[in-house]
C-alpha positions as CSV (number, residue, x, y, z in Angstrom):
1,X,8.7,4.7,-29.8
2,X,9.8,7.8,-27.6
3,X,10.0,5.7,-24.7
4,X,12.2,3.1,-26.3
5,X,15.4,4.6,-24.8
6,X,14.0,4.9,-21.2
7,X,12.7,1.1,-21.0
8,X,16.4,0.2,-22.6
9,X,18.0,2.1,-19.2
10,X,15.5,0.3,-17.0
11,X,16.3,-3.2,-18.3
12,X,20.1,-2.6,-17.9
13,X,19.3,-1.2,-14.6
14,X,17.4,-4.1,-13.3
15,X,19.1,-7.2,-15.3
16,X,19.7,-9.6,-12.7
17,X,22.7,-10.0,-10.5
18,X,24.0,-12.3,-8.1
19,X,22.4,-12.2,-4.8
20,X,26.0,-12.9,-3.4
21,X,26.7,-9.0,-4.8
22,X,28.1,-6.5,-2.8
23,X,25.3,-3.5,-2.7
24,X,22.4,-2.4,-0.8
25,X,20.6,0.9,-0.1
26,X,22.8,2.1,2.4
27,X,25.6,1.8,0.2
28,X,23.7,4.1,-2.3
29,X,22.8,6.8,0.5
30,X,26.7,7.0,1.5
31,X,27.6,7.3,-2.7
32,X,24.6,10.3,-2.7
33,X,26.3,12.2,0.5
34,X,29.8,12.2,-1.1
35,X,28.4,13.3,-4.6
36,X,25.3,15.8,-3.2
37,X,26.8,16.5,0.5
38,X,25.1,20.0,0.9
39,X,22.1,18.9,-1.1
40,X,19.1,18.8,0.5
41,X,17.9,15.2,1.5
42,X,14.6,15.5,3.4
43,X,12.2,18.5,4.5
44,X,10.3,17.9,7.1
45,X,8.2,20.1,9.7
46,X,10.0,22.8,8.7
47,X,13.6,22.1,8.8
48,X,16.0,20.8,5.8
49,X,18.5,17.9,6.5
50,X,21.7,17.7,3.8
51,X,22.8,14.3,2.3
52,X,25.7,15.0,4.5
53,X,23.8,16.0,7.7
54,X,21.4,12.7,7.2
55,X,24.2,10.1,6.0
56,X,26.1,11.6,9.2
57,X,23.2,10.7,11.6
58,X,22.9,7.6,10.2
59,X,26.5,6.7,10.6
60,X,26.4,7.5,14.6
61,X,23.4,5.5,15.0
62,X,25.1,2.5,13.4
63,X,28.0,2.7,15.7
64,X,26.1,3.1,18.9
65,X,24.1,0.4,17.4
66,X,27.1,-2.0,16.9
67,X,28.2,-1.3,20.0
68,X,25.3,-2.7,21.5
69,X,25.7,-6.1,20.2
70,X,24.1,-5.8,16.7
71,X,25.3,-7.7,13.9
72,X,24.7,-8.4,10.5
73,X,21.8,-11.0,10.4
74,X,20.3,-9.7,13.4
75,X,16.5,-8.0,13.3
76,X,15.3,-5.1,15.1
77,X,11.9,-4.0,15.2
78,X,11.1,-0.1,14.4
79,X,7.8,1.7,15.7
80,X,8.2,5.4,14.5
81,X,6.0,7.9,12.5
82,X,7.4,9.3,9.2
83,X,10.0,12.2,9.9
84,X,13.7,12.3,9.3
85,X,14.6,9.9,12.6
86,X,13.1,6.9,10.6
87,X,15.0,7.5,7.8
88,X,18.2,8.1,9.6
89,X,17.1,4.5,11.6
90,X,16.6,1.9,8.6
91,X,19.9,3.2,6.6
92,X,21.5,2.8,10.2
93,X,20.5,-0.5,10.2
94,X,21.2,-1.4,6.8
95,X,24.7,-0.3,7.3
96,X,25.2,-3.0,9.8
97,X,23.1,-5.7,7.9
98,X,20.9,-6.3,10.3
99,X,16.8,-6.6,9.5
100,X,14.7,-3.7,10.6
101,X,11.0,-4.4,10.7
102,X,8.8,-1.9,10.6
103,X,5.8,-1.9,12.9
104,X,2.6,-0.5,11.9
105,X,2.0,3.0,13.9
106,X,-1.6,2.3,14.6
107,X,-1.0,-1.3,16.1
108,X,-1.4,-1.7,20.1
109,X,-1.9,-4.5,22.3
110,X,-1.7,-8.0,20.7
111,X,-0.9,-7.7,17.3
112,X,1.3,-4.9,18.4
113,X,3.4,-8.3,20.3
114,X,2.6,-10.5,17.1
115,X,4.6,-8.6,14.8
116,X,7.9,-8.5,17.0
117,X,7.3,-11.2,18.5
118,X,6.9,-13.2,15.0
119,X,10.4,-11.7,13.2
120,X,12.8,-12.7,16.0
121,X,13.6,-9.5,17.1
122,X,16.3,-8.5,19.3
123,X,16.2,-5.1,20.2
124,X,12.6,-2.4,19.3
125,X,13.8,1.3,18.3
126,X,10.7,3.3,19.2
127,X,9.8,7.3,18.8
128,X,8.0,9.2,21.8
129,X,5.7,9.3,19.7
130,X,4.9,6.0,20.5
131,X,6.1,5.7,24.1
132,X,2.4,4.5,25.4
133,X,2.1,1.6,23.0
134,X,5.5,0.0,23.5
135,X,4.9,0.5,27.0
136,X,2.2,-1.1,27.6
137,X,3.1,-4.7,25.9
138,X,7.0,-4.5,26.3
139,X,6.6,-6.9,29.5
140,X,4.7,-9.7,27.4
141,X,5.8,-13.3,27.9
142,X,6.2,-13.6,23.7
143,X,8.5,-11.0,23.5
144,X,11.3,-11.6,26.3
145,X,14.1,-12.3,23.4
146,X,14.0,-8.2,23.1
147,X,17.1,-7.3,24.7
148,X,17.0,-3.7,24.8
149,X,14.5,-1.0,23.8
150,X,15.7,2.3,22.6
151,X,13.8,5.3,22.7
152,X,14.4,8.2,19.9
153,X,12.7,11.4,21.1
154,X,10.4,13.5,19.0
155,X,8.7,16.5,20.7
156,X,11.0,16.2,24.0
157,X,8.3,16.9,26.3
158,X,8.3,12.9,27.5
159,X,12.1,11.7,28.9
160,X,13.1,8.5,27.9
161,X,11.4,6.2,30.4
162,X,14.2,4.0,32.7
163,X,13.3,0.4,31.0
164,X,14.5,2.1,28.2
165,X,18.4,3.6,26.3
166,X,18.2,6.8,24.4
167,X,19.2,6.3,21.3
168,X,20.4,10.1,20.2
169,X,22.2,10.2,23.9
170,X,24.1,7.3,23.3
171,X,24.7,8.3,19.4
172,X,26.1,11.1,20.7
173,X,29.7,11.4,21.1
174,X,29.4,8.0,18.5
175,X,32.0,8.5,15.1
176,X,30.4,10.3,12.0
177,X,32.2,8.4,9.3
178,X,31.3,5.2,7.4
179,X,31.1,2.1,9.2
180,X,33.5,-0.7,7.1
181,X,30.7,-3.5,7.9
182,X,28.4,-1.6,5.0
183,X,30.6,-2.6,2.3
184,X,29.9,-6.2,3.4
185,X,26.5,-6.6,3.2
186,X,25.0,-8.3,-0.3
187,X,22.1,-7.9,-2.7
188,X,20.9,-11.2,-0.8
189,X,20.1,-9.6,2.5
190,X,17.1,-9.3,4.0
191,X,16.8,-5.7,4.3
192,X,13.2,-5.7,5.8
193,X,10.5,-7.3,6.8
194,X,7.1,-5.1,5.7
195,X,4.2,-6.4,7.2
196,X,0.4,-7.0,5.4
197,X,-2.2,-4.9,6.7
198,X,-3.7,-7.5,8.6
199,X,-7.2,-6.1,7.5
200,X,-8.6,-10.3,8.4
201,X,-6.7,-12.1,11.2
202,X,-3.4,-10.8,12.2
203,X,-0.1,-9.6,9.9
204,X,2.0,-11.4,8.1
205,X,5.7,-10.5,7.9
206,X,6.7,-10.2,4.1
207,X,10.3,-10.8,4.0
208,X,12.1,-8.3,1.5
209,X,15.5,-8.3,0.5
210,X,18.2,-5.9,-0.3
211,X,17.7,-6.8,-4.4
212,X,14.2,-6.3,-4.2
213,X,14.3,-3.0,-2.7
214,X,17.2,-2.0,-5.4
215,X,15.3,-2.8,-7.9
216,X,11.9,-1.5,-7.2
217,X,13.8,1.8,-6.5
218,X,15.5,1.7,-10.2
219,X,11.9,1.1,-11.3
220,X,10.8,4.1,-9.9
221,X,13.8,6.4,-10.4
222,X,14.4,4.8,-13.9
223,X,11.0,4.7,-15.6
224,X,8.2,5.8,-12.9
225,X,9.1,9.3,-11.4
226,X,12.2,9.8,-13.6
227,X,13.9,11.8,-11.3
228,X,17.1,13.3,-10.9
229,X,19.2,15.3,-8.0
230,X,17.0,18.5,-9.2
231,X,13.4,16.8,-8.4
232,X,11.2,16.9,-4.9
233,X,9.0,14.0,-4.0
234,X,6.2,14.8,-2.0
235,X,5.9,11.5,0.5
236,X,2.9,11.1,2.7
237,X,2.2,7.6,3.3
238,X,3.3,5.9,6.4
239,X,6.4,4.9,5.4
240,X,6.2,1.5,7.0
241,X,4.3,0.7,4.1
242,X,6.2,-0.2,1.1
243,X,4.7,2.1,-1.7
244,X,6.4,5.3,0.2
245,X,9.2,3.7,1.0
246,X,10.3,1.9,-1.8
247,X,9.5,4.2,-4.9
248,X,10.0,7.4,-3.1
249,X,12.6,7.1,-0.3
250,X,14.3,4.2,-2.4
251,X,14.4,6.9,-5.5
252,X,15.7,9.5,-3.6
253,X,18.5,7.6,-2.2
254,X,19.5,6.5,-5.4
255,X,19.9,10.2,-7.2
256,X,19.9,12.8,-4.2
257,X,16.4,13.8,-5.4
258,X,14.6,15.9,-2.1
259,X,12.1,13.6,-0.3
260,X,9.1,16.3,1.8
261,X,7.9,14.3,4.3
262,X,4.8,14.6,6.2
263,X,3.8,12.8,9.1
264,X,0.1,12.4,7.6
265,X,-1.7,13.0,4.4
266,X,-3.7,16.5,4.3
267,X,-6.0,17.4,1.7
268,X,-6.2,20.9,2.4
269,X,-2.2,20.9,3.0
270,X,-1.4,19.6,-0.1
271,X,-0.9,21.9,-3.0
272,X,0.6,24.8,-1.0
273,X,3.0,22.4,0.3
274,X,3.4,21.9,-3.2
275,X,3.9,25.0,-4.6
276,X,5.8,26.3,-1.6
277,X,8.5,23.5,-1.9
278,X,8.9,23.2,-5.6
279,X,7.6,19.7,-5.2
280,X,7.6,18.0,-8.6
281,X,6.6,14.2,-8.1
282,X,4.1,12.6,-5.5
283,X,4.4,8.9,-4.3
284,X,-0.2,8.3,-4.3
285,X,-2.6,5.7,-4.0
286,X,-6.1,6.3,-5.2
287,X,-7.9,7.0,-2.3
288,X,-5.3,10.2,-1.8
289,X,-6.5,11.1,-5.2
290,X,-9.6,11.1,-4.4
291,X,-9.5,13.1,-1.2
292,X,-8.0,16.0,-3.2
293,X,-10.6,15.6,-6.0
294,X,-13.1,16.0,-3.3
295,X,-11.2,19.7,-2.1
296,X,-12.9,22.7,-2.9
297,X,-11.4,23.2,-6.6
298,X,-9.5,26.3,-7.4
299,X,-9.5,28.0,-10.6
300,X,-5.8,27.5,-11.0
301,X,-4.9,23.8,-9.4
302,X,-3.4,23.1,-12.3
303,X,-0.7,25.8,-11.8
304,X,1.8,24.2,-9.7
305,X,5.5,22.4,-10.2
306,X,3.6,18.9,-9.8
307,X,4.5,16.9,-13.1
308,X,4.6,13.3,-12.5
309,X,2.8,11.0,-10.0
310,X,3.3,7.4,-9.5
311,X,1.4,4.5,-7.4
312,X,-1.7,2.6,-7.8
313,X,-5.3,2.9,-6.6
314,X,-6.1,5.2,-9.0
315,X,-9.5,4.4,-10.2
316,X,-10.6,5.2,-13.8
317,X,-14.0,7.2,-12.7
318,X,-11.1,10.1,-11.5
319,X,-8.2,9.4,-13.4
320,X,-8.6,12.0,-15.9
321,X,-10.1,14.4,-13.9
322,X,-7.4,14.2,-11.4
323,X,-5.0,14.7,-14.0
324,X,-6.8,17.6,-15.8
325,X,-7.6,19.5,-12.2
326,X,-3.7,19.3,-11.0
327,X,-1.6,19.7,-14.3
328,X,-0.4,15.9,-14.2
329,X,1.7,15.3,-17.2
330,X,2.6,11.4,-16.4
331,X,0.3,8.7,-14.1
332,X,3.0,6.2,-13.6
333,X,0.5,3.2,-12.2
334,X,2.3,0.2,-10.9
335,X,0.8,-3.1,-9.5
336,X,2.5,-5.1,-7.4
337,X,2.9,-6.0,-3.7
338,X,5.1,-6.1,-0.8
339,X,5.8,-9.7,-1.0
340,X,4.8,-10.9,-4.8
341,X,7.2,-11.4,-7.2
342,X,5.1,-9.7,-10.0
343,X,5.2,-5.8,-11.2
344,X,3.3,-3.9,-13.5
345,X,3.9,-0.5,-14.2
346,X,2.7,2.5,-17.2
347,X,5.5,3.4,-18.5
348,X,4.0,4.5,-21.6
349,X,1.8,6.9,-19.6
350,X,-1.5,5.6,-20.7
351,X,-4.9,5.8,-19.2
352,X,-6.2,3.6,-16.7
353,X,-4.2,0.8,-16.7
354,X,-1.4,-0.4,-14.3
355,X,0.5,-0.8,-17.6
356,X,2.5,-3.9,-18.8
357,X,4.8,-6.3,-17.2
358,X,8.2,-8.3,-19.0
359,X,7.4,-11.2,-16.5
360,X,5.6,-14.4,-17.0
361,X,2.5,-13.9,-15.7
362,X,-1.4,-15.6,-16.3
363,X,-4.9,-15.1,-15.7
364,X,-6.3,-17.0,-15.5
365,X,-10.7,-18.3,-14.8
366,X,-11.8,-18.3,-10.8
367,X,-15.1,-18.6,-9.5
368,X,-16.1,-15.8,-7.3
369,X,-19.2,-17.5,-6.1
370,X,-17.3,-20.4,-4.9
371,X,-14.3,-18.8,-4.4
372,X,-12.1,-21.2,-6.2
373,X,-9.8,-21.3,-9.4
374,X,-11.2,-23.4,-11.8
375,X,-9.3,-26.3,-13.3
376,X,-9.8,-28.6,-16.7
377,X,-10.0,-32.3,-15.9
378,X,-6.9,-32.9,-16.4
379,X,-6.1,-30.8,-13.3
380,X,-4.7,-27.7,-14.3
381,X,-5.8,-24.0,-14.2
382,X,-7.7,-22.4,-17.4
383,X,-6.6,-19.1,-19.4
384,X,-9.5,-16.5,-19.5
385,X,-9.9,-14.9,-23.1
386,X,-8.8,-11.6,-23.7
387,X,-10.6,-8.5,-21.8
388,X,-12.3,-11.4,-19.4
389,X,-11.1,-10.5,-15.8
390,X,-9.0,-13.8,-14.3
391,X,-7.3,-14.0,-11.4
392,X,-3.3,-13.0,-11.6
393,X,-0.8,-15.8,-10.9
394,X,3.3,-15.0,-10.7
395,X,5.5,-17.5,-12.2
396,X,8.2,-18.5,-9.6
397,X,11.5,-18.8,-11.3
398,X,15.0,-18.0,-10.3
399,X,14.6,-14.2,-11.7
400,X,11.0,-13.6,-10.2
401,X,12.0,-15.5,-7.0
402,X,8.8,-15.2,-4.1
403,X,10.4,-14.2,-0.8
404,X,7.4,-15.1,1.2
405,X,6.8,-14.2,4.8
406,X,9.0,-15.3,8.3
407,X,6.3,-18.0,8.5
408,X,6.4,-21.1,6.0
409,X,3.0,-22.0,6.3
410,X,1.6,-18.6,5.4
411,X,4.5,-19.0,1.9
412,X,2.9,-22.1,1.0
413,X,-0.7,-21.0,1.2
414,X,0.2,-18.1,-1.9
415,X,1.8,-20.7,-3.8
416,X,-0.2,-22.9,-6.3
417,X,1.8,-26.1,-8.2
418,X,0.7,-28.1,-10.6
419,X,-0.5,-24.9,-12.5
420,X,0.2,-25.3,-16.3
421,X,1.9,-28.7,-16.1
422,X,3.2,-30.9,-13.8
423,X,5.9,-29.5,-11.2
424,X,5.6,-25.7,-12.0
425,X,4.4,-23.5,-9.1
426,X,3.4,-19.7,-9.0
427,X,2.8,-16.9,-6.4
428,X,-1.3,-16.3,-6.3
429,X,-1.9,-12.5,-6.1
430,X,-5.4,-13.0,-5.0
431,X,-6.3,-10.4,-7.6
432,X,-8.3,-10.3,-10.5
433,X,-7.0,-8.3,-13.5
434,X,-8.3,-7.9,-17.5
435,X,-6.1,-6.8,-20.5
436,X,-7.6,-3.5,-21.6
437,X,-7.1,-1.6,-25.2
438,X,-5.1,1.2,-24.8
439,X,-4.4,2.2,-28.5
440,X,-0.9,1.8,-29.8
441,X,1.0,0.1,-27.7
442,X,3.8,-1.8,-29.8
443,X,2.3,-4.5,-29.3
444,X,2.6,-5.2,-25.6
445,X,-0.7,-6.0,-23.8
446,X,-1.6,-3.5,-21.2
447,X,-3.6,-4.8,-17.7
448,X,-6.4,-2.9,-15.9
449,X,-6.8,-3.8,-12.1
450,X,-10.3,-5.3,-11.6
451,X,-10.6,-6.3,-8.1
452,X,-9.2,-8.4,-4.5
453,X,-10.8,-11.9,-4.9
454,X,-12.7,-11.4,-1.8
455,X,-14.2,-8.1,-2.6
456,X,-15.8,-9.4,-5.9
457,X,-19.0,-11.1,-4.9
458,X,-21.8,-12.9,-6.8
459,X,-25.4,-12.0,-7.1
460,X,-28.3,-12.6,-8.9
461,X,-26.1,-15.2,-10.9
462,X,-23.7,-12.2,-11.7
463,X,-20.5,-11.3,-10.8
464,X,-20.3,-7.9,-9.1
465,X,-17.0,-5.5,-8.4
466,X,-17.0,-3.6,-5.5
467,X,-14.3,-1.1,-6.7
468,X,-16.7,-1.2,-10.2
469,X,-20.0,-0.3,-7.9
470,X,-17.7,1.7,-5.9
471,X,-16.8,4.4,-8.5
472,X,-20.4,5.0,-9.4
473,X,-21.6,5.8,-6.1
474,X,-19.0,7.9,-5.4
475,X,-19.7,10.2,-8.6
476,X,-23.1,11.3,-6.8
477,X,-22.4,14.7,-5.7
478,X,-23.8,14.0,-2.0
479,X,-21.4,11.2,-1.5
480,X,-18.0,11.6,-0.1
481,X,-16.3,8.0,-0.4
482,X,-18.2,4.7,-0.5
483,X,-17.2,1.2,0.4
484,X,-19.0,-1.4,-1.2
485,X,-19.6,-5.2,0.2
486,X,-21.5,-8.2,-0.3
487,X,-24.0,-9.4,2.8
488,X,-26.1,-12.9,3.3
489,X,-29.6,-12.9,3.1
490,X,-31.0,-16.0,4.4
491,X,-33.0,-18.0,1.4
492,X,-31.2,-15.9,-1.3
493,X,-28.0,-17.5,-3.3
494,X,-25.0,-15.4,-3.2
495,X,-24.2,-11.9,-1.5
496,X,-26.4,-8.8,-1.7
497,X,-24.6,-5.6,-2.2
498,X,-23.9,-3.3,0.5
499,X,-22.8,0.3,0.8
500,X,-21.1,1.8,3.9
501,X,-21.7,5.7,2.8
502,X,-19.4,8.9,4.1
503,X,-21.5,12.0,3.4
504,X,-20.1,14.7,1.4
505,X,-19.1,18.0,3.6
506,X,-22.5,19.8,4.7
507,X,-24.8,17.6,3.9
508,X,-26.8,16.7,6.4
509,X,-28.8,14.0,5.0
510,X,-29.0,11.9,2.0
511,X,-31.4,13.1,-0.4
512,X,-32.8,9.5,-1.0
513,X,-35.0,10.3,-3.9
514,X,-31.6,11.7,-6.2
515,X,-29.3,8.8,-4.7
516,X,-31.9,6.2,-5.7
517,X,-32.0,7.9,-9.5
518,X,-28.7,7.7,-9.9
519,X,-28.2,4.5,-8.6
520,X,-30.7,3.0,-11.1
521,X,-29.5,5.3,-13.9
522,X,-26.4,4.1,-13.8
523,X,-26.3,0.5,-12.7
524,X,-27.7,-3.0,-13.8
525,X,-30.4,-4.4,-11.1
526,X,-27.7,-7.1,-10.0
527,X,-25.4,-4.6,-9.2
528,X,-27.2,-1.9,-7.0
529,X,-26.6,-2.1,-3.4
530,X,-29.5,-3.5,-1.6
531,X,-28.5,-2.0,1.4
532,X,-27.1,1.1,2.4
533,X,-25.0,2.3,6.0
534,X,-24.8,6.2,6.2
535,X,-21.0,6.4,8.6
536,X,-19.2,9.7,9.7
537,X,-16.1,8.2,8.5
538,X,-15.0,4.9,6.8
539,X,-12.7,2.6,8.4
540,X,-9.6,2.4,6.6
541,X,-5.9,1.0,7.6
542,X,-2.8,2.7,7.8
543,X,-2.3,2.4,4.0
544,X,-5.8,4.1,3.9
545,X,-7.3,0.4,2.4
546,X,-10.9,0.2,2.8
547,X,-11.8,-2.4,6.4
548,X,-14.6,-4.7,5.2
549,X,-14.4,-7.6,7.5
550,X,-16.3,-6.1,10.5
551,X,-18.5,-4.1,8.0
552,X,-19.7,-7.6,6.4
553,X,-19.8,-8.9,10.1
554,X,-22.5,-6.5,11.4
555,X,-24.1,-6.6,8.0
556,X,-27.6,-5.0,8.1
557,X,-28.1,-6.1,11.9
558,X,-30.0,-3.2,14.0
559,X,-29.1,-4.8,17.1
560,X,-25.3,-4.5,15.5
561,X,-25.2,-1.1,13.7
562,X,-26.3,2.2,15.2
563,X,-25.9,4.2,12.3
564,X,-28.9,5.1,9.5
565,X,-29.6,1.9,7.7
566,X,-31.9,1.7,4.3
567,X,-33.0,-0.6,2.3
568,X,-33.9,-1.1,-1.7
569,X,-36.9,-3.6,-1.3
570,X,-37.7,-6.6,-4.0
571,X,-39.7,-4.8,-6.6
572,X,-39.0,-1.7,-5.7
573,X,-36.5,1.4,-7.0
574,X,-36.1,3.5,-4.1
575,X,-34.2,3.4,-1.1
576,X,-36.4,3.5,2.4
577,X,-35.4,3.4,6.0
578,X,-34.7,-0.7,7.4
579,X,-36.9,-1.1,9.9
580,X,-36.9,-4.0,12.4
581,X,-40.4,-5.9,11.1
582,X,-38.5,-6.4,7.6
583,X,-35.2,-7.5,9.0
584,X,-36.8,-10.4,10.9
585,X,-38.7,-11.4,7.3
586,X,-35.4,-11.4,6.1
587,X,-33.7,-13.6,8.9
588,X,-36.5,-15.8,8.5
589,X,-36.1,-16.3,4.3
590,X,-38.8,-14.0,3.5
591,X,-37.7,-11.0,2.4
592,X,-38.1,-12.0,-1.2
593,X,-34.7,-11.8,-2.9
């Protein structure tokens, strides 16, 4: 009942408006310099920028901008590292209404050209940071609509190269005050284009507009950190990913809150960052949690200004752990995704779940084995019962509208019709979620995350979660971080568990004997990884997901994989080095599963 009041402020805050409505996030960062001028906006690398000082920066870049040719409508394509430049860049360009997409750091070559190429872009904005990459594509045949390329400098030991304007140069001598063409542009905007992590085949460009980022920002600032001018949100995450960028830069500019911003996440880093810099809230996803979890604990974590976290990821194996060890007083776990048009989020600060949701959503039953939503005769999709994992469908209506991606075809394949009855359609999530018990609750059914449709596999006629698997193995005080797949074996129905492992820091070599204990202690036969792949590190993206696809590719192939590789054999409950003579009884259906 205590949080009545706050989830009263949050549905006034995000009650639907026109999307013909004056307002976007550049408007709100101009409103937070007048009120907060000599605030400070952003610390970074040592140095404090002022509302003032940033909305100022932002305001030259515009005009210089505008005097290039850019117009509301137009896109431009960004490829810079988090640090106060990339801030200054997207309010820039939100000032003038034009679409900034923002380019994946780690992206070269190819799909480096894919994703300008696919969101029309006129001009790339790129840091020195990234001078090599842009280079080296920047004279490919798809991407000779890009007018100009301007280069923003970083370190200044690499000049701006001649193909190429300097952005802060021609800012210059540009005017400081407000450009008029902010006040024009509307709620119905594309503001962005965020693009999927492209973790199988190449990205997609989700297409977000100004409302959408509004409102995920109220969600945040409203109900999620609940911050004010007075807070500091500790942002680490690549902010060309929308997690960073929408809950924590998207609160700050809303109520002058500080944003530290780090280029990359650093375990050891963390919590004297924290302490130094009166941080007081922390934009996470799970793995990050579980990095620090994995820091050699101190016997005061908990003493620090850290108070409220918000994100998702975070797995129940660590949840109260995590919170215990740091002094966390709220988890505010969301669900959602760049381009869905559903949102969870645990407002009343319970355990492991993502929390509840006011929007019509369903779960409803999908084979994993088949990898197929099931459907009555009569055509349409089937409920699960309660605390039976389903897969997560978004009603599309005028208030949860699905923005999509630049490409129609890649739209259409997230949206299922015919659902319920004839002529409805909803956004597939392509995850599967339970309700969960969370004690008193008024009422309102809570959700727990369960897993990605393609990471929950079948074997041994059951269905097995990787994340599920996942947290067990990583609870064994050799391992580091796990990632979990399924595998084929030839003659044997279904997918075989697999596990890529990262030791644990100084340990040399698994201690079979305790790993195979544990594993059988603590998991059903179905569900214990037949094989196992002992990796310096995991692969993971950008956003720090787990890669699977090239994992499941390579498999348990020796001529393939160069690392350790061990097997649990049919019959038996220990773990033993693969060697080649049983591989080829498996390629050849013999290996008895």
């Amino acid at each position: 009942l205590a949080e009545m009041p706050q989830m009263l402020k949050l549905a006034r805050e995000v009650k639907p408006r026109p999307l013909s409505t004056r307002d976007c996030f550049a408007l709100r960062v101009e409103q937070t310099a007048d009120k907060y001028p000599d605030r400070t906006a952003i610390i970074c690398e040592g140095s404090r920028t002022s509302w003032r000082e940033l909305n100022a920066q932002a305001n030259r870049y515009a005009a210089s901008l505008r005097r290039l040719g850019l117009r509301r409508g137009d896109s431009v394509s960004l490829m810079m590292e988090n640090r106060v430049a990339f801030v200054s860049t997207i309010i820039a360009l939100n000032k003038l209404g034009v679409t900034v997409a923002l380019l994946n750091t780690n992206l070269t070559g190819h799909p480096l050209v894919h994703c300008i190429a696919i969101t029309g872009s006129r001009m790339c904005i790129f840091g020195e940071e990234r001078l090599a990459a842009i280079g080296d594509i920047r004279q490919d045949p798809a991407l000779t609509g890009i007018e100009q390329y301007l280069f923003v400098t970083d370190s200044g030991t690499t000049p701006c190269p001649d193909w190429a304007l300097d952005l802060e140069e021609q800012a210059a001598t540009e005017d400081s005050a407000n450009p008029p063409q902010t006040a024009e542009v509307t709620l119905g905007d594309t503001a962005m284009y965020i693009f999927t992590s492209g973790t199988t085949g190449l990205p997609k460009a989700a297409v977000l507009s100004n409302r959408r980022y509004l409102l995920t920002a109220a969600l945040s600032y409203k109900a999620g950190l609940r911050c004010d001018v007075d807070d500091c949100i500790y942002l680490c995450l690549p902010l060309y990913h929308g997690t960073g960028l929408f809950l924590g830069v998207g609160a700050a500019f809303c109520t002058g809150a500080t944003m530290f911003i780090r280029r990359k996440f650093s375990a050891s880093n963390f919590l004297p960052e924290v302490r130094e810099h009166g941080v007081t809230c922390f934009i996470y996803i799970g793995e990050l949690c579980r990095y620090l979890l994995n820091t050699p604990e101190g016997v005061d974590d908990y003493k620090n200004p850290l108070g409220t976290i918000m994100g998702n990821g975070l797995r129940p194996d660590i949840w109260k752990a995590f919170k215990e060890r740091f002094g966390i007083q709220r988890v505010s776990e969301f669900y959602g995704s760049s381009e869905g048009n559903v949102g969870f989020l645990n407002l009343l600060n319970k355990d492991c779940t993502v929390g509840a949701t006011t929007l019509p959503v369903a779960l409803v039953k999908y084979d994993v084995d088949r990898d197929e939503i099931l459907r009555d005769s009569k055509g349409r999709c089937i409920k699960v019962a309660a605390g039976e994992p389903g897969l997560l469908l978004g009603k599309i209506t005028a208030n949860t509208v699905f923005e999509g991606y630049t490409s129609k075809e890649a739209t259409e394949q997230k949206i299922l019709r015919d659902v319920f009855k004839r002529g409805d359609a909803w956004f597939n999530t392509g995850d599967l979620m339970k309700t969960i018990d969370v004690g008193f609750a008024m009422g309102i059914p809570h959700y727990q995350f369960v897993d990605r449709v393609g990471d929950t596999f079948r074997w041994k006629s059951e269905n097995v979660s990787t994340n599920e698997v996942g947290e067990i193995l990583n609870a064994h005080p050799q391992i580091r971080f796990c990632n979990v797949y399924g595998v084929e074996i030839p003659g044997a129905d279904g997918r075989a568990g697999m596990a890529a492992l990262a030791l644990a820091d100084g340990v040399r070599a698994l201690d079979l004997d305790s790993f195979s204990a544990h594993v059988n202690a603590q998991l059903p036969g179905y569900a214990r990884p037949v094989f196992l792949r002992i990796q310096r590190e995991l692969d993971t993206t950008g956003t720090f997901k787990l890669v699977k696809g090239e994992l499941r590719k390579q498999a348990y192939d020796p001529d393939l994989v160069t690392d350790e590789l061990f097997v649990m054999k049919p019959g038996s409950s220990k773990y033993v080095p693969l060697d080649r003579g049983f591989v080829d009884r498996l390629r050849a259906g013999e290996g008895g599963y």
